[in-house]
N, C-alpha and C positions, 0 to 999 in steps of 0.2 A: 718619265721620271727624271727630275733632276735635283742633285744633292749639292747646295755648296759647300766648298771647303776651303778654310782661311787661309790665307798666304801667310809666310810667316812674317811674322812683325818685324824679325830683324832689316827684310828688305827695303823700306826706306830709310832704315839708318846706314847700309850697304851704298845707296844711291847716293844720297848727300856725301858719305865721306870720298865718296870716289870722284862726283864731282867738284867737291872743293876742295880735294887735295892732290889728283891725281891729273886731272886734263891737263896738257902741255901748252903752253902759251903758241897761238897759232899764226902769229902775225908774223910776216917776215916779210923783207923790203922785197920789189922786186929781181935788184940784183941779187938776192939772196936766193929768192924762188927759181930764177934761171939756172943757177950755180949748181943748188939741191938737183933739180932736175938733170942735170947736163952728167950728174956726178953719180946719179940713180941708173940713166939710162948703159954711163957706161958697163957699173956695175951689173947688170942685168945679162949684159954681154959676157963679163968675163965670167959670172958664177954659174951661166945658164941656166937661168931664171926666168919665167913669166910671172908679170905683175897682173894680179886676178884683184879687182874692188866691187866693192856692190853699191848698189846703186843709191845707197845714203851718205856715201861718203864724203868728204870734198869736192868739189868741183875739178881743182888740179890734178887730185887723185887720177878720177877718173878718166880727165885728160890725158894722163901721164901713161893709163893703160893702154889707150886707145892709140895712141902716137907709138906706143913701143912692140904693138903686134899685141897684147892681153887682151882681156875681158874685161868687159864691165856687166851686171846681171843681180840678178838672187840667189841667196846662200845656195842653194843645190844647183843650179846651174851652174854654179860658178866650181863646186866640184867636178861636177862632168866635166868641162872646159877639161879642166886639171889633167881627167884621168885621157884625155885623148889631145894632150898636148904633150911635144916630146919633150918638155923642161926637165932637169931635173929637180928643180927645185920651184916649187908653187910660192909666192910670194902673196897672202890673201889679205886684203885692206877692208878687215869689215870688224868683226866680235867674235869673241874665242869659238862659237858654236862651230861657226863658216870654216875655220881651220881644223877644228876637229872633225868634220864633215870629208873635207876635201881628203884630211888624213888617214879618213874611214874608206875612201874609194882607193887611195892611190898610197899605201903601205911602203911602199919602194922608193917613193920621194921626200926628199923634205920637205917639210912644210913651216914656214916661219912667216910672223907677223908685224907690222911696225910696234907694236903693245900687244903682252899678251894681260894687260888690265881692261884692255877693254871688254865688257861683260854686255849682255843682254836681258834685260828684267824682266824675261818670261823665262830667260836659263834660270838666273838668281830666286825664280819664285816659285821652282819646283827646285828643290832640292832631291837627292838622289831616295835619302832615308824616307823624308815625311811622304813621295809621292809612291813609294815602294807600300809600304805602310798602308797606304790608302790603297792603292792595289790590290792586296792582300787581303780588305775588307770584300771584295769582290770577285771572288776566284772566277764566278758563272760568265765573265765577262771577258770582252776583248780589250786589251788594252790600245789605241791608239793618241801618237801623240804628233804635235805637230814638229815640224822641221826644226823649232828654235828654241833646242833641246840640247842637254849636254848630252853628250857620247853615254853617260852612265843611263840615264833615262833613256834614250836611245835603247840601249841592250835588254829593257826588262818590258820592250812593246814589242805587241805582235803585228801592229801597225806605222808607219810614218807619213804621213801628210802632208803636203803641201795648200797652198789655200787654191793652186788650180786645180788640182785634184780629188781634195776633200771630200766633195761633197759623191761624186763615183764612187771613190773605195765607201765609203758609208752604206753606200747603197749596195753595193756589192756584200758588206758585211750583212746589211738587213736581208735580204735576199736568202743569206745560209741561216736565218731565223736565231741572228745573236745579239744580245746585248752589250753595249758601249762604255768603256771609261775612256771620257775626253781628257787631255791635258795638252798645254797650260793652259793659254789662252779661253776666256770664258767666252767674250765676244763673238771671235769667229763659231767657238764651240756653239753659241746661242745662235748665230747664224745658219749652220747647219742646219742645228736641228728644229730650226724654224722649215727650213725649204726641205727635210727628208722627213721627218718626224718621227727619226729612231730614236730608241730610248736610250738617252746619254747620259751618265751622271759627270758633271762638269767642274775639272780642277777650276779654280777662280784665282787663275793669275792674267796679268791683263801687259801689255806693251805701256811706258809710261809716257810714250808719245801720242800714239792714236787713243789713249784712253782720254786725252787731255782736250778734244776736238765738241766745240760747244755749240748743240743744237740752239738754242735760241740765238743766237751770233749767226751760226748759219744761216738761219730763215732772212733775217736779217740782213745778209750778204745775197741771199736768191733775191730779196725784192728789188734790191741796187741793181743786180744784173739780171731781170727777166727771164734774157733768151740765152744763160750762160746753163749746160748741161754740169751736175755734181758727177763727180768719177774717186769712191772712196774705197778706202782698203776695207777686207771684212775684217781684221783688227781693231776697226771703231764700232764705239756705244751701237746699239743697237737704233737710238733716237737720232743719229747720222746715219746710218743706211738705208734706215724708213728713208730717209729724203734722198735718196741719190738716185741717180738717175743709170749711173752702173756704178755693180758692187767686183770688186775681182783683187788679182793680184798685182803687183808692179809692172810686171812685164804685160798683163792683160789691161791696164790702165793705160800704158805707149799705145799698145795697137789698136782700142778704144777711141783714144783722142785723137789720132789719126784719121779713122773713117768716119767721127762726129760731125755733123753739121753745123754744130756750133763753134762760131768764132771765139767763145768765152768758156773758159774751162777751170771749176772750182775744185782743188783737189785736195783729197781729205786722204794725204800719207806724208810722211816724211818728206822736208821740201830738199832735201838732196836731189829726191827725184827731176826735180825741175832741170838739172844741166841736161839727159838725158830725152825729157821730154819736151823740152825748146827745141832741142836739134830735130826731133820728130815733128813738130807743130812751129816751123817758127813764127809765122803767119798768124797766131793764135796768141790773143791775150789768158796768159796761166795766172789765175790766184788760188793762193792758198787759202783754206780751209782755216775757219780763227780757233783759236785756241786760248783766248784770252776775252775773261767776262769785261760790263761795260769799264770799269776800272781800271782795269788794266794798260801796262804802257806797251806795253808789246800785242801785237791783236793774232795775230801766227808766228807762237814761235816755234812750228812743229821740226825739230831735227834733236836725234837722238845724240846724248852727251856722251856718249861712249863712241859709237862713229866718229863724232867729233875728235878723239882721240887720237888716229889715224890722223898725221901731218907730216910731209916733205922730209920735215929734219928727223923723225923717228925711223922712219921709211929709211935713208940714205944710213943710219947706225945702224939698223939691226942689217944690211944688204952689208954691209964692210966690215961688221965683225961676226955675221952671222949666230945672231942670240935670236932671242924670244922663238925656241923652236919650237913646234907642236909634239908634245907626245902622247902617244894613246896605248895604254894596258892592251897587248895583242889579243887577249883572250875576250876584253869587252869589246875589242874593237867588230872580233869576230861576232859574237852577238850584238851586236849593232845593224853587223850589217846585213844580216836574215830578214828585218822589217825593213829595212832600205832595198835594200834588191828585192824584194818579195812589192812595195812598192813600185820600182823600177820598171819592173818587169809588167804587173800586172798595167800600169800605164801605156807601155809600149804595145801590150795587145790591143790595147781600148785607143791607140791612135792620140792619146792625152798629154799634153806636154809635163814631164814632169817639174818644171820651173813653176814659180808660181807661192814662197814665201818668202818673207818681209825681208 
């Protein structure tokens, strides 16, 4: 059984304004990049702070963690990092979820952002009220939702997911003979419950990066490279995963392209991922996954505009006046984090890593 439910309309009027009023101009000379840098790392030192980013972020970003003892990962990873790193302050270079995430584990730290405008459009397309609401049409049911979730939808699931783990707890659900309400994500949701076949009724919010990834462009791109293996996030259409040769999550996409035999590797997620996965494969020709029909002037322009947000000069403001803090309502934080440890946990018996969303 599955039920769609409409996003609300406001969300690409949300998207637009925030990309055309909000992104910060990103270009900086490079003595300007050196300087930011020089000026970040010392910061980092005196506030005792680790720089945590994910793995869409910038390139320098990422660099920047990597050079100064941090993390680079996916949003739950990047919390654990958090909670078993002695900073006291988590410095998280991703979208408001990841921070309110890392906030959910590590209560006793701050937690502060380069922007805290940068949003997620599977946060923005479950809102707290309409997806509660929907809920409540379905009491017989378990609520599970995925990672890239605000704190509030967080607190009213009896499940959390990741896209490594997913498809286990599902099964583990099926198993105690219960039925599903999926949210946000439709995609991965349809993926699921393609490969388990529990009965899901599926919020229909969609990532507005991997939604954007065009099967026939694809096919297209596999005839150009023959012998180049696809490696796609389950966040794309279901008409890209039929083609891919492996479906998983960020972190299962590195270690994937690693042991691949193929020289040629088409990858259908956020091309952030690309600084992270050149270091991993440098030997290996990466293209991205097109996201642009035959008109189009741009043919992949997979990278999320909110990521994008996250830049050097934001980063070195909020590190020296210490703004953009995270806060989280103690009480939701507290039922937040019943389905996240209730995840955690059950992962670590089953040997599962819990990393493994966007």
């Amino acid at each position: 059984m599955s039920i769609a439910k409409t996003i609300p309309q406001q969300l690409q009027t949300n998207i637009d304004n925030i990309i055309n009023d909000i992104i910060p101009n990103p270009w900086l000379t490079k003595i300007e990049r050196v300087s930011y840098t020089n000026k970040i790392r010392d910061l980092l030192q005196q506030r005792d702070a680790v720089l945590i980013a994910h793995y869409y972020v910038n390139d320098e970003l990422q660099a920047l963690a990597d050079k100064t003892g941090g993390y680079v990962s996916d949003s739950l990873d990047m919390a654990n990092f958090g909670v078993q790193h002695d900073a006291k302050i988590l410095v998280i270079c991703g979208v408001r979820f990841m921070g309110e995430t890392a906030k959910i584990l590590s209560p006793e730290k701050t937690v502060i952002m380069p922007t805290l405008n940068a949003e997620c459009s599977l946060d923005l397309g479950c809102p707290i009220d309409e997806f509660s609401r929907f809920c409540n049409e379905y009491p017989d049911r378990e609520v599970v939702v995925y990672a890239n979730t605000s704190v509030e939808v967080k607190a009213i699931a009896d499940w959390i997911v990741t896209s490594s783990n997913a498809i286990q707890i599902i099964e583990n659900i099926m198993a105690q003979g219960k039925k599903i309400i999926w949210g946000p994500d439709r995609h991965l949701g349809r993926y699921i419950k393609n490969k388990t076949g529990a009965d899901m009724i599926l919020w229909q919010g969609h990532c507005v990066v991997h939604d954007e990834f065009k099967s026939h462009e694809l096919e297209q791109l596999m005839k150009k490279y023959p012998d180049a293996e696809v490696l796609a996030h389950p966040e794309s259409p279901e008409a890209i995963i039929s083609r891919a040769d492996f479906v998983g999550s960020t972190k299962q996409i590195i270690n994937v392209g690693k042991s691949s035999p193929a020289n040629t590797l088409i990858i259908a997620t956020d091309q952030g991922l690309f600084y992270k996965m050149s270091q991993a494969v440098p030997e290996k020709l990466l293209i991205p996954a097109p996201t642009g029909g035959k008109s189009a002037t741009c043919k992949s322009c997979a990278h999320c505009p909110w990521m994008a947000m996250n830049t050097l000069s934001n980063l070195y403001e909020t590190l020296r006046d210490m703004t953009n803090i995270i806060e989280v309502n103690e009480r939701t934080r507290q039922q937040a984090l019943l389905p996240l440890n209730r995840m955690i946990n059950f992962s670590y018996e089953q040997g599962i890593s819990i990393a493994g969303d966007a």
